[in-house]
C-alpha positions, 0 to 999 in steps of 0.5 A: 500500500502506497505511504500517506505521503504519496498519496496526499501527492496524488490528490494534490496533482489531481486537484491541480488537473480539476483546477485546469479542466474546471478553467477550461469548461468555463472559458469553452462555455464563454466562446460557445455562446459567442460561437452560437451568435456568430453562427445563427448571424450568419443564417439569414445571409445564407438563406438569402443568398440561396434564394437568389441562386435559386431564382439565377438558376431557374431563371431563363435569361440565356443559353449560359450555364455556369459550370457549377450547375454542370453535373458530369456524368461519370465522376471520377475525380473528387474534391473533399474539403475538410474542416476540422479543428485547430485544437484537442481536448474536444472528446471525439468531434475530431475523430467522428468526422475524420472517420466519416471523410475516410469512410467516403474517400474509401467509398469513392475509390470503389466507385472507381475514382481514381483521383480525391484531391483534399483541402484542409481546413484546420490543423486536426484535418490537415494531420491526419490527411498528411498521415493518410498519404492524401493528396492535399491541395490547399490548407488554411490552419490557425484561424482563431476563435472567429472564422474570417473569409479573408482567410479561407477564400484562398484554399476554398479558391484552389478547389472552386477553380479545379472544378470550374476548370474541369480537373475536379468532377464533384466537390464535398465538404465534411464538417461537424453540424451543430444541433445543441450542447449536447449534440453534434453530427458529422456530416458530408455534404456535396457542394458542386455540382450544385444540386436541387437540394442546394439551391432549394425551389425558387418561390414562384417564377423570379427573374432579374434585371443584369447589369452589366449582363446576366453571366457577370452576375450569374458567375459572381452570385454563385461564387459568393454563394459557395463561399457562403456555404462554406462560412456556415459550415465552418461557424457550425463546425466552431460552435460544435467545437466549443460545446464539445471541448465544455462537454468533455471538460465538464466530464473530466472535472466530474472525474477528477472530483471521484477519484479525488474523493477515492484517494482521500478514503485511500488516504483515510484507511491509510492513515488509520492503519498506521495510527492503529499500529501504533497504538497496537506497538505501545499497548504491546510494549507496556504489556511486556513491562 
């Protein structure tokens, strides 16, 4: 049995754990709620801007089709963007959604694809992609506690202009949706071609005035439109993140507090044993008197 000594060390260190974890929840509670607003701020931009490519897409102006609407008809180059997280110590939101993105990739290549091209977007996806032997074309890491477009655009770019240039067949993105504290599903979604699911039904028959002209406006609406969806998904994936890291932190201070509580009747026993010994060698020793 381990010494009184060694043991008040252990519930000293795990004291200083809980300290730290307890710290840890509290600030992850503190950017969730900001991460939330940020994310449902974000909503109605997304919803309008997918009215519009809704209506651009329904609307019969020219003979112009922009080639995010273009669906090919045998797929065998993919494009996966994958957004994770820059940081751990978020139970297995990571783990979940590199899991679901293996599981496709795998998937795509019995389907006959023969080239998956991958943009990372945080440093957990970008590590385990590199690990996996992936074929990553563009990154973005260190983004901070607020998703800024300024830096994603650039490696989101390098996969929109594959597609649009024909090297790329299909285009998704794997990302963590947040439906509450408790709760975030790992999800894999196809972002181009832009399908009907996407773009959702026009509310009756809208058309626009273009100017300067109708594929001017029709190629940036959609460009926008995609950098949109992929905003959303990454304040949905950061928002996942916080709730998830509060969750575990909150499961491991909970944790720490049981076997704090079980080292003190360790230590309890422990120390009884030895005060009952010594009374036991006293009493021995006036009784040998």
């Amino acid at each position: 049995m381990a010494s009184g000594k060694e043991i008040r060390t252990k519930i000293k260190s795990v004291q200083n754990t809980r300290k730290i974890t307890k710290a840890m929840e509290m600030v992850a509670a503190s950017k969730m709620r900001k991460a939330q607003d940020r994310m449902r701020h974000a909503r109605p931009f997304a919803e309008k801007i997918r009215r519009l490519a809704a209506n651009l897409s329904q609307a019969n102006v020219t003979d112009y089709k922009h080639p995010f609407l273009v669906r090919k008809d045998q797929v065998k180059r993919v494009g996966l963007i994958l957004v994770t997280t820059d940081k751990g110590l978020c139970g297995g939101l990571n783990t979940n959604i590199q899991r679901v993105a293996l599981n496709a990739m795998k998937d795509w290549e019995t389907a006959g694809v023969t080239d998956i091209s991958v943009c990372c977007i945080g440093n957990k996806g970008l590590g385990f992609m590199q690990r996996m032997g992936a074929k990553v074309i563009s990154q973005v890491t260190q983004m901070g506690d607020t998703p800024h477009l300024e830096k994603m655009i650039g490696p989101v770019k390098v996969v929109l202009d594959a597609f649009q240039n024909g090297e790329l067949d299909a285009v998704h993105i794997a990302y963590t949706r947040f439906v509450n504290t408790m709760k975030q599903e790992p999800v894999l979604e196809q972002l181009l071609p832009l399908s009907g699911e996407r773009l959702g039904t026009p509310e009756g028959s809208w058309d626009y005035l273009y100017e300067p002209d109708p594929q001017v406006v029709i190629d940036e609406m959609l460009v926008r439109y995609v950098e949109a969806l992929v905003y959303q998904a990454v304040a949905e994936n950061m928002a996942s993140e916080q709730s998830a890291r509060m969750v575990a932190m909150k499961a491991a201070s909970d944790n720490a507090k049981n076997v704090i509580g079980e080292l003190q009747l360790v230590y309890n026993k422990t120390r009884q044993a030895a005060i009952t010994k010594e009374l036991s060698e006293i009493v021995g020793g006036a009784a040998a008197v």
